[in-house]
C-alpha positions in Angstrom: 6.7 -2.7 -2.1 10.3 -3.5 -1.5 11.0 -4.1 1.8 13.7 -6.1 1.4 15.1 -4.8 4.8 12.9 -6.7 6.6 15.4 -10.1 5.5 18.2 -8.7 7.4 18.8 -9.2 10.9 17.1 -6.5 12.3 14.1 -6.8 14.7 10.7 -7.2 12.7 7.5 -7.0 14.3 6.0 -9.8 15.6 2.8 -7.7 17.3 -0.1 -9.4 15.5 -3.3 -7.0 16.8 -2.0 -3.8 17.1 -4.6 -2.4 19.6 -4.3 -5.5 21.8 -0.4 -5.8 21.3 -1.4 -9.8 21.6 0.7 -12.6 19.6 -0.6 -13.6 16.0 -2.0 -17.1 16.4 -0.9 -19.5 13.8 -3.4 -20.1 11.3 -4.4 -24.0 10.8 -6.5 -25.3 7.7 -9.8 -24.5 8.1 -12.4 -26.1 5.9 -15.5 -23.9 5.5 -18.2 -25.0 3.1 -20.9 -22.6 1.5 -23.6 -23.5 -0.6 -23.3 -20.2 -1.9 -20.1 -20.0 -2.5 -20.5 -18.7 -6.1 -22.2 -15.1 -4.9 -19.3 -12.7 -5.3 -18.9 -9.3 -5.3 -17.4 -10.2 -8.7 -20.4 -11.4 -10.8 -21.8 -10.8 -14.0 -24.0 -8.4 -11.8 -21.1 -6.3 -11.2 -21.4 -7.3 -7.2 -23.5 -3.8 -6.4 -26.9 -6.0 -5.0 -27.6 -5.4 -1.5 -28.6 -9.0 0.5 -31.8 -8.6 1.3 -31.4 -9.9 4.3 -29.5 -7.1 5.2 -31.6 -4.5 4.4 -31.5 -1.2 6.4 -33.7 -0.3 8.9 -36.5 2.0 8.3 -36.3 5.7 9.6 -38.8 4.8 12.4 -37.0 2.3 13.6 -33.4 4.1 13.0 -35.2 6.9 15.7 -35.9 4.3 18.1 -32.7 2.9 18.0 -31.0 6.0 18.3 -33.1 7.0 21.3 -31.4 3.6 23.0 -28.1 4.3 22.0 -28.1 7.9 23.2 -30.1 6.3 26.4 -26.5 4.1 26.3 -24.3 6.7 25.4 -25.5 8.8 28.6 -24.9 6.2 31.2 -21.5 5.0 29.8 -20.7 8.8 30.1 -22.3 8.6 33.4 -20.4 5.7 34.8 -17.3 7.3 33.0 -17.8 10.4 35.4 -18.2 8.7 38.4 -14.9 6.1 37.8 -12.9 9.2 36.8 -12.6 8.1 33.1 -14.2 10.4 30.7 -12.1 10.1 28.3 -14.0 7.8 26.3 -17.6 6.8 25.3 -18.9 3.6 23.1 -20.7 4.8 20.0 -23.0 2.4 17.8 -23.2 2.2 13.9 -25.3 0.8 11.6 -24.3 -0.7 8.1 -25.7 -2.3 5.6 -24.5 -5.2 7.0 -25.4 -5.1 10.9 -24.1 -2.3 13.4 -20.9 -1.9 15.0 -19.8 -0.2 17.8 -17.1 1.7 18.2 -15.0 4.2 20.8 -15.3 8.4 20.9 -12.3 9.3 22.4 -11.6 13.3 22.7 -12.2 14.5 19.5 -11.8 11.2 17.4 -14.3 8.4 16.9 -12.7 5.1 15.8 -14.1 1.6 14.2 -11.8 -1.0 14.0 -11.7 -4.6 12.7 -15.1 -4.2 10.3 -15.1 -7.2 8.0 -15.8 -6.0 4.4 -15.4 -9.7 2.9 -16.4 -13.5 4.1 -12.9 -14.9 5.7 -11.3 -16.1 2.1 -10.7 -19.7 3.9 -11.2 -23.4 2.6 -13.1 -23.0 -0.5 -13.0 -19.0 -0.8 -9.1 -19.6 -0.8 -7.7 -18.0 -3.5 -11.0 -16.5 -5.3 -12.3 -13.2 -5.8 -13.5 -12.0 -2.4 -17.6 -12.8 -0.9 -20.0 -10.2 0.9 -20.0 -10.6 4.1 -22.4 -12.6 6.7 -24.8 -10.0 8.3 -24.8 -10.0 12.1 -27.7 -9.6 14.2 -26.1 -8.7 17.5 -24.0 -5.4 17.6 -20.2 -6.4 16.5 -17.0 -4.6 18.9 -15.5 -2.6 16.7 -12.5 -1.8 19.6 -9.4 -3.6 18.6 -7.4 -4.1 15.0 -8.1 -7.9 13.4 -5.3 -10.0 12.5 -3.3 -8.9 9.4 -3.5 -11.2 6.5 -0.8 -14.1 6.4 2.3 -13.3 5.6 6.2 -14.5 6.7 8.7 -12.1 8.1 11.8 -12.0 6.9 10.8 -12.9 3.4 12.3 -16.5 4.0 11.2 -19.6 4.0 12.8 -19.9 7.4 11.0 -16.7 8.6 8.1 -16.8 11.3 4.8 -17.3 10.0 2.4 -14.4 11.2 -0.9 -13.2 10.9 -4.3 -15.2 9.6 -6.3 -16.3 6.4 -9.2 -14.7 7.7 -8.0 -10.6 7.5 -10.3 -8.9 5.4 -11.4 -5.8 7.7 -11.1 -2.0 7.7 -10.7 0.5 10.3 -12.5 3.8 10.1 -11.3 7.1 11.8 -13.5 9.9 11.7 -14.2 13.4 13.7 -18.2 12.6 13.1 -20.6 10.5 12.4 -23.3 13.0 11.2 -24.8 11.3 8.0 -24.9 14.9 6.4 -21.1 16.2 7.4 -20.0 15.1 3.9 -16.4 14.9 4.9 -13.8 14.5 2.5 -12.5 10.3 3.0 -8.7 9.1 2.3 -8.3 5.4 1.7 -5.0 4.1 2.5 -3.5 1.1 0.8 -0.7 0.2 2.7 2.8 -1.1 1.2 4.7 -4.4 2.1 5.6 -5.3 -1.3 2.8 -7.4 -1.6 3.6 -9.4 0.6 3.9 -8.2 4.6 2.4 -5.7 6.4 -1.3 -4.6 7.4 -3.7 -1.2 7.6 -2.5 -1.1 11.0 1.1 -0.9 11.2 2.7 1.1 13.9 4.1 4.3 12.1 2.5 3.5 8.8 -1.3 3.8 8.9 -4.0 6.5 9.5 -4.2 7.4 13.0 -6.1 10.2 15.7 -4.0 13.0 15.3 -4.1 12.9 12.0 -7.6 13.1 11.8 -8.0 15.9 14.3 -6.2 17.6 12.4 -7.2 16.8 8.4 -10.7 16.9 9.6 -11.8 14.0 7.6 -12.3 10.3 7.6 -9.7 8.0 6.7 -9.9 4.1 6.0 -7.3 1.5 6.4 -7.7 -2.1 5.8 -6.0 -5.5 5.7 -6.1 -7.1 1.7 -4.8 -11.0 0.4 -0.8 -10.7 0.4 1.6 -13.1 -1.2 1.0 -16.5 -2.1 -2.6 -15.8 -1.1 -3.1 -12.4 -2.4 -1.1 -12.8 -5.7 -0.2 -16.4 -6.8 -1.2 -17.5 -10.5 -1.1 -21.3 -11.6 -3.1 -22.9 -14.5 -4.8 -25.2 -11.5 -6.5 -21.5 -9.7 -8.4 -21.3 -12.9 -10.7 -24.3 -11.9 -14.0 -23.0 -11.3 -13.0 -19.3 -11.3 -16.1 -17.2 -12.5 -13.5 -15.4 -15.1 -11.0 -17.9 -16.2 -8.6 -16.1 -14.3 -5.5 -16.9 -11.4 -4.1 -14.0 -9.4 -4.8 -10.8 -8.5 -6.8 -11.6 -5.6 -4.9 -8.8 -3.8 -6.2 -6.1 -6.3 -9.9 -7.7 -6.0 -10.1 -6.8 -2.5 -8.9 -3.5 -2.6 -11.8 -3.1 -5.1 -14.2 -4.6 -2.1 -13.4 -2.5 0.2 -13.9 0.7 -2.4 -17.3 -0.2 -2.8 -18.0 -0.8 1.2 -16.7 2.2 1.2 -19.0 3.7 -0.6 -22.1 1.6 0.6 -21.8 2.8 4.2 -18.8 5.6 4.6 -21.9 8.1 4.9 -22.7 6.8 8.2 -19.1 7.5 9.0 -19.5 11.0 8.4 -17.7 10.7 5.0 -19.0 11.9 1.3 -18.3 9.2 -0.9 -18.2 11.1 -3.8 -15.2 12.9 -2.5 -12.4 9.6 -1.8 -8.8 9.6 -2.3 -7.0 6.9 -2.7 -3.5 6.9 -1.4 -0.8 4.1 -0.8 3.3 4.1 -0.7 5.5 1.5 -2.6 3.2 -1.5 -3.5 0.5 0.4 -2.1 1.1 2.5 -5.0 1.4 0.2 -7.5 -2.1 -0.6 -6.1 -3.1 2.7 -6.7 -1.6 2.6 -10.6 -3.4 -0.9 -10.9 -7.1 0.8 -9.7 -6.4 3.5 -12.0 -6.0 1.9 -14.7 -9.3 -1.6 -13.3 -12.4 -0.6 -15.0 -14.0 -2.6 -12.0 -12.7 0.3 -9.7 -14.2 2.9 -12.1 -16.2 5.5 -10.2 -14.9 3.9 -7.1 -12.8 7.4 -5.9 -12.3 10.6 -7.4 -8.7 11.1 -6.4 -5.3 9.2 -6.4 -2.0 9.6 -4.6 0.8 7.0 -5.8 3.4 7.3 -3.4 7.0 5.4 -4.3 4.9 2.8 -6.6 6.1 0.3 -9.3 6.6 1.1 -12.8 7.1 -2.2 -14.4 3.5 -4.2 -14.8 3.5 -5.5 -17.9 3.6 -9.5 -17.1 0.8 -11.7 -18.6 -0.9 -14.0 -16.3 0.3 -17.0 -18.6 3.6 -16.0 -18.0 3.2 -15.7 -14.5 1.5 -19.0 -14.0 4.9 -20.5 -15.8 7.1 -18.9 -13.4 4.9 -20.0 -10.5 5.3 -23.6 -11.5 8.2 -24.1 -8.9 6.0 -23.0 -6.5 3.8 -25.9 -7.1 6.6 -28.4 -7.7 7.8 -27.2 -3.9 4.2 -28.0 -2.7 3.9 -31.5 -4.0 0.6 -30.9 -5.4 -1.3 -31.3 -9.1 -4.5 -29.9 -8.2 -6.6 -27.2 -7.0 -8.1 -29.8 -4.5 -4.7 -30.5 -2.8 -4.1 -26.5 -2.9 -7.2 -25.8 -1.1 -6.3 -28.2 1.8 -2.6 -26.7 2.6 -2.1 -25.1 5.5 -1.1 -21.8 6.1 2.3 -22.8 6.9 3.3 -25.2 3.7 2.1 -22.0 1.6 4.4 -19.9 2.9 6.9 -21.3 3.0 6.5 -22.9 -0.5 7.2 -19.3 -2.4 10.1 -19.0 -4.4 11.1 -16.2 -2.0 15.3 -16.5 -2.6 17.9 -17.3 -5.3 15.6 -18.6 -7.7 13.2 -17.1 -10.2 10.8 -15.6 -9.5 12.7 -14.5 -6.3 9.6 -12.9 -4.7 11.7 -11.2 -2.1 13.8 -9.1 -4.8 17.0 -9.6 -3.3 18.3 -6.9 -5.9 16.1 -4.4 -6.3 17.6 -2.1 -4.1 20.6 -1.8 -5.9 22.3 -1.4 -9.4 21.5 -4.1 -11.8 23.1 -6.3 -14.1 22.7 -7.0 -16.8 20.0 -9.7 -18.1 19.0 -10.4 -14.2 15.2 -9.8 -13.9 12.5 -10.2 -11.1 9.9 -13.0 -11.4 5.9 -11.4 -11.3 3.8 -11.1 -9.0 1.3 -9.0 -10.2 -0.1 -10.2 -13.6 -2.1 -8.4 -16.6 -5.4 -10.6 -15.9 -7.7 -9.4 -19.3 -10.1 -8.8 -16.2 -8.6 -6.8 -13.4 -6.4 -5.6 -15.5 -6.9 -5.3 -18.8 -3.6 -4.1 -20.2 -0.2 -3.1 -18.7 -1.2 0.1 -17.3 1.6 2.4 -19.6 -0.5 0.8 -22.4 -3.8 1.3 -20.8 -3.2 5.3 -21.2 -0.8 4.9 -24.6 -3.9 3.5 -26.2 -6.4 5.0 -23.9 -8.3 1.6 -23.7 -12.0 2.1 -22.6 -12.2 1.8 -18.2 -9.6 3.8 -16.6 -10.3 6.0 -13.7 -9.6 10.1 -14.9 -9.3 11.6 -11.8 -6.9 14.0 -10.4 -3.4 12.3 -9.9 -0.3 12.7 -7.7 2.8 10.9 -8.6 5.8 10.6 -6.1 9.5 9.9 -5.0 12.0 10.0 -3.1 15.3 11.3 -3.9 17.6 8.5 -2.2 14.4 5.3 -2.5 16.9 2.4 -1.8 18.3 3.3 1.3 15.9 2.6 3.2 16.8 -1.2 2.9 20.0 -1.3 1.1 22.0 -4.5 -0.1 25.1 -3.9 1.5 25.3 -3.5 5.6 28.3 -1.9 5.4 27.6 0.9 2.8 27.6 3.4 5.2 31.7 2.8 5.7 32.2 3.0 1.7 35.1 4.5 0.3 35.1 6.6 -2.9 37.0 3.3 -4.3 34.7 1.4 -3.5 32.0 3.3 -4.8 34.2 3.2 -8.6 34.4 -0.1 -7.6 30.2 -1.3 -7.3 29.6 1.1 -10.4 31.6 -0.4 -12.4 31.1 -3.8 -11.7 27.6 -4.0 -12.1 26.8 -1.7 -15.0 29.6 -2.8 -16.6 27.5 -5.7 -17.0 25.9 -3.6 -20.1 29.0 -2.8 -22.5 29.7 0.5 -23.5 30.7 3.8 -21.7 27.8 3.5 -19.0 30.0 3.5 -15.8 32.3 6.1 -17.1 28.6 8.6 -17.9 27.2 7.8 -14.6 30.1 8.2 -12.4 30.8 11.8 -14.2 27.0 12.4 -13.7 26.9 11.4 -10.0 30.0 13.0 -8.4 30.0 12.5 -4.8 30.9 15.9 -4.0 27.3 17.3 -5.0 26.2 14.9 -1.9 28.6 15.9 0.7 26.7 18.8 2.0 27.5 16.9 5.1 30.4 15.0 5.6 28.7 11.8 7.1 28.1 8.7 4.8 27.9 10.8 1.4 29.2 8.1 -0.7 26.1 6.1 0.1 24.2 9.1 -0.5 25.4 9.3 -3.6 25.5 5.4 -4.8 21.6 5.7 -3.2 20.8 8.3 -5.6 22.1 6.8 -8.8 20.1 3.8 -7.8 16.8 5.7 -7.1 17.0 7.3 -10.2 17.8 4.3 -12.5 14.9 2.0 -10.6 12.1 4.6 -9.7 12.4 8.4 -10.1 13.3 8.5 -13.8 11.0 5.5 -14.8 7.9 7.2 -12.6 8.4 10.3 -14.9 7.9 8.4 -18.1 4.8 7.0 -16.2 3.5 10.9 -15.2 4.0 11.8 -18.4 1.7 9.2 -20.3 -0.6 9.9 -17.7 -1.0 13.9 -18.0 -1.1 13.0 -21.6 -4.3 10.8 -21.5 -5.9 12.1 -18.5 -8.1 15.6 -18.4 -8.5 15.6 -15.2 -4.6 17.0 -13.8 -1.8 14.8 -12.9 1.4 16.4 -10.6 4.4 15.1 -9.7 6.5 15.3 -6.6 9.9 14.7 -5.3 10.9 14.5 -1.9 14.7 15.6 -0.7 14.6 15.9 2.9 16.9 14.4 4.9 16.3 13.8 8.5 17.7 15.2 11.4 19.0 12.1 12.0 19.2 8.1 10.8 16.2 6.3 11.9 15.6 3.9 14.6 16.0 0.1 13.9 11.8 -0.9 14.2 8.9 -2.6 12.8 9.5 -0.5 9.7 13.1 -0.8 9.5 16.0 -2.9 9.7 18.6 0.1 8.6 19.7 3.2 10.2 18.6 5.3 6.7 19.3 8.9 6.9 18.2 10.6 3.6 15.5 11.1 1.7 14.5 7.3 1.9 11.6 5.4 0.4 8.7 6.1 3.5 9.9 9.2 4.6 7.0 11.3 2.8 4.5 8.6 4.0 5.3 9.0 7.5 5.9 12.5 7.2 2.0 12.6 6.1 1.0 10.8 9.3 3.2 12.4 11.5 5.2 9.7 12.6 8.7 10.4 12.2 8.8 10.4 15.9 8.3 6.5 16.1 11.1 6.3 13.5 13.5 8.7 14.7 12.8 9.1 18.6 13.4 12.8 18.9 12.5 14.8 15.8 13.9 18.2 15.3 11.8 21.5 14.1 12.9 21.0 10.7 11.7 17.2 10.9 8.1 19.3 12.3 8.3 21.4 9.5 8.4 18.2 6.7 5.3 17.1 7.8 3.6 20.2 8.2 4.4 20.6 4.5 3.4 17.3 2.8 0.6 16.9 5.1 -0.2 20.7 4.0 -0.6 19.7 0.2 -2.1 15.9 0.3 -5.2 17.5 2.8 -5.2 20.5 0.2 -5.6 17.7 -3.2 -7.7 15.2 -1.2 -10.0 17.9 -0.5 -10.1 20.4 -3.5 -8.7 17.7 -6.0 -6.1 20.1 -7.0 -3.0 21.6 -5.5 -2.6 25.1 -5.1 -1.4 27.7 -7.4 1.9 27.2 -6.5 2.1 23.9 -7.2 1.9 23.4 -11.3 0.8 20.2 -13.0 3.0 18.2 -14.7 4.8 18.0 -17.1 5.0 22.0 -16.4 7.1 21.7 -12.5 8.2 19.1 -10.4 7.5 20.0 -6.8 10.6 19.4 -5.0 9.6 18.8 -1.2 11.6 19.6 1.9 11.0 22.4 4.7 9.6 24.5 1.5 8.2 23.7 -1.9 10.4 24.5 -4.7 9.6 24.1 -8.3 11.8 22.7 -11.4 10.8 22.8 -15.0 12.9 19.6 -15.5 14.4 17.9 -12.6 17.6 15.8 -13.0 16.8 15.8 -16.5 20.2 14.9 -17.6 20.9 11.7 -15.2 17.0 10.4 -16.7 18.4 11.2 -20.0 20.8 8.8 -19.5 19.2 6.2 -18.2 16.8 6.1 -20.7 18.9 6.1 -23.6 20.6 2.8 -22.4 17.4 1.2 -22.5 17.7 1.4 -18.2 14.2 1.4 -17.8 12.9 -2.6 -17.9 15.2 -2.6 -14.8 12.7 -0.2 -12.9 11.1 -1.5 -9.8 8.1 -4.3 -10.3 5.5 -5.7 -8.2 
């Protein structure tokens, strides 16, 4: 994900767990030896054994224990009554791993913090991820975990936040009948790669939206960064798989398969799951399409805003990566193991320099010959090809399920490169095109500027020359590149693949947040994601009836696909309509068609977003 706005000097949020609102502790090395350290979900075994030790209770002994916990449940709603506080009542669990208990409040019952994974600390650093311990007493499943370590800006000067040990879900659910079968939507949340957690104010599952979806969604925390992502020659060293990286993606994969272990006792189906994630979240989503260790995993996908470039090989990656290790001062995976949180962090070629994990650029026009270093890598193992050449070739292990693929019209503006864009002249506009894609030779400038005249974007007077610079970047970096992308896809898949664009502007720019560091005003990368959750209002402040009506609309058709795995009639697959989303669904045959042209015929496309 590119949230390059989070560099700027905006606020960023510092809140580590969210339901608590406490302060993220700094992480300090923690050495933790296991004996058993080789038992991964990712074995030769395909990591599907139960621990016997963990084994679930019979159905004798599942009726006596939910005698007791209705016996509980009574007198806490007892005690509620008499204190004047009904509104909420402790609810108990069980897993394959040990039970949890969580909170039934009003119409919603919520599980929070439920580790999936063994902390990935000491020796688990930066290897694929380890069942979990079972627990013998019930855990207090109440409050959000720490998010997974990250820095914020992407900086090394920026604060160090969050933990090593992150790997937990949270569960939202309207039941917990073992027979409801409710449809379940797994969120993968964005952060490009690198900040962010399944509980981010504004940009994560939450009770309203489960009232009203009527099924059970899943968030959770995965590896991010330098721990999530980096590849070096020395993270080979004892790997099971000969493999560095990635580490991210395995997780992701974990929590899929707790998913499916236990999301029955959750009131979910888990033959009916829908994965869903915005900007690297959806590059996550394009990544598990494509893993033939996520196969059978979920039956739907939602890529919202995702990456289209993937194509780097791990050896390349581990080459770039090399300054990271220079900055460290180490040789070997021993001396890796034993840095702390900290010295990690703030070791990653994050600015000037390739790789340049923060991506400086990416929001805006490129030039010529300037790349971004990876971050995700093509494995052989997680993933076996780059994923346009996973459906090109239609190599054995992808995932054909039903697939949406989306945009937004003006991506970039949510974080752009220049503060002042919003004061831009149409000189200066002339000015930035030229400059930068005159970088490539030829009549390039001259063809886009004649294709992106400002006046088509000054349906209101206010900032339209960003509008329009924002547009001719979203297309070149994302929109036209994702259509290539849908197009290979409805090609190899059976199962249907759509494609959406969003257009809606706000009513007005948002608020400057956890989320944001720019007032962006139009059809930004995040707006359909919050739209789904219902959550412009924490970006925004007041939201108007049309901002109401947005969200009514996307939420309309994602609930519609997750649950039927198709989108109604009106809604064609592609490469038949593009859904154009804004208060109302409008459908074009070939949308912007001559501005992708373009692009593509300079050869535009190796310039699309990464990572």
């Amino acid at each position: 994900m590119h949230f390059r706005g989070t560099r700027q000097d905006g606020p960023v949020n510092t809140q580590g767990e969210v339901g608590s609102r406490s302060e993220f502790k700094h992480l300090v090395d923690s050495e933790v030896e296991d004996d058993d350290e080789d038992k991964t979900f990712f074995s030769d075994k395909d990591f599907d054994t139960e621990d016997p030790s963990c084994a679930s209770p019979s159905y004798r002994t599942m009726a006596a224990i939910g005698g007791g916990v209705l016996m509980l449940c009574l007198v806490v709603a007892g005690l509620a009554y008499l204190s004047g506080n009904s509104a909420c009542t402790l609810v108990d669990v069980t897993t394959s791993y040990g039970k949890v208990r969580g909170r039934h409040c009003e119409k919603v019952y919520t599980f929070k913090g439920i580790p999936y994974a063994s902390p990935p600390v000491g020796s688990l650093r930066w290897r694929p991820p380890k069942e979990p311990t079972c627990w013998n007493d019930t855990l207090d499943a109440a409050e959000f975990k720490s998010m997974c370590a990250q820095i914020q800006p992407l900086s090394p000067k920026g604060k160090v936040m969050g933990s090593e040990d992150c790997l937990y879900l949270n569960i939202w659910t309207p039941t917990t009948d073992h027979e409801a079968k409710l449809p379940v939507m797994f969120w993968i949340h964005g952060g490009y790669l690198h900040i962010f957690s399944g509980a981010e104010p504004g940009y994560s599952p939450n009770e309203e939206l489960t009232t009203h979806s009527q099924m059970v969604h899943v968030s959770f925390n995965y590896r991010l960064n330098g721990f999530g992502f980096m590849a070096l020659p020395q993270l080979r060293e004892g790997s099971p798989t000969n493999t560095s990286g990635n580490y991210g993606f395995m997780d992701q994969i974990t929590a899929l398969k707790w998913v499916q272990k236990n999301i029955r006792s959750f009131g979910g189906d888990p033959n009916k799951v829908t994965i869903y994630g915005q900007s690297s979240g959806g590059t996550s989503v394009m990544t598990l399409m494509v893993s033939p260790l996520a196969k059978g995993l979920f039956q739907r996908a939602i890529d919202l805003s995702g990456s289209s470039v993937f194509k780097a090989t791990m050896e390349e990656a581990e080459e770039a990566n090399q300054i990271f290790l220079d900055r460290t001062g180490c040789k070997d995976a021993k001396c890796l193991w034993n840095l702390n949180t900290t010295t990690i962090l703030q070791s990653i070629p994050w600015e000037d320099e390739f790789p340049n994990w923060s991506a400086d650029d990416l929001c805006d026009l490129p030039k010529k010959g300037k790349f971004i270093g990876p971050v995700t890598v093509v494995d052989g193992y997680v993933v076996p090809a780059p994923p346009s050449d996973v459906w090109k070739q239609k190599i054995p292990g992808y995932s054909d399920v039903p697939y949406v693929i989306g945009t937004t019209l003006q991506e970039p503006e949510f974080a752009p490169l220049y503060p002042n864009i919003s004061k831009w002249t149409e000189e200066d506009y002339h000015w930035f095109v030229n400059s930068l894609l005159g970088t490539f030779g030829g009549n390039l400038p001259s063809e886009a500027l004649a294709l992106y005249p400002i006046s088509e974007f000054c349906s209101q007077p206010e900032r339209c020359v960003e509008k329009t610079y924002m547009t001719m970047v979203s297309d070149l970096r994302v929109s036209c590149p994702k259509n290539v992308l849908a197009q290979l896809a409805a090609e190899t898949l059976t199962s249907p693949v759509y494609r959406y664009q969003v257009t809606y502007s706000p009513s007005c720019p948002v608020k400057i947040n956890n989320l944001f560091s720019y007032n962006s005003w139009f059809a930004f990368h995040l707006v359909d994601i919050i739209g789904f959750f219902g959550t412009m209002e924490h970006s925004l402040g007041e939201i108007s009836e049309d901002d109401r009506t947005f969200q009514r609309l996307i939420r309309k058709y994602f609930i519609h696909f997750a649950k039927e795995g198709t989108m109604p009639a009106e809604w064609p697959e592609y490469p038949d309509g593009t859904a154009i989303l804004s208060t109302s669904l409008n459908i074009e045959k070939e949308y912007r068609k001559p501005q992708c042209a373009l692009w593509e015929k300079n050869n535009m496309f190796p310039y699309a977003w990464i990572n």
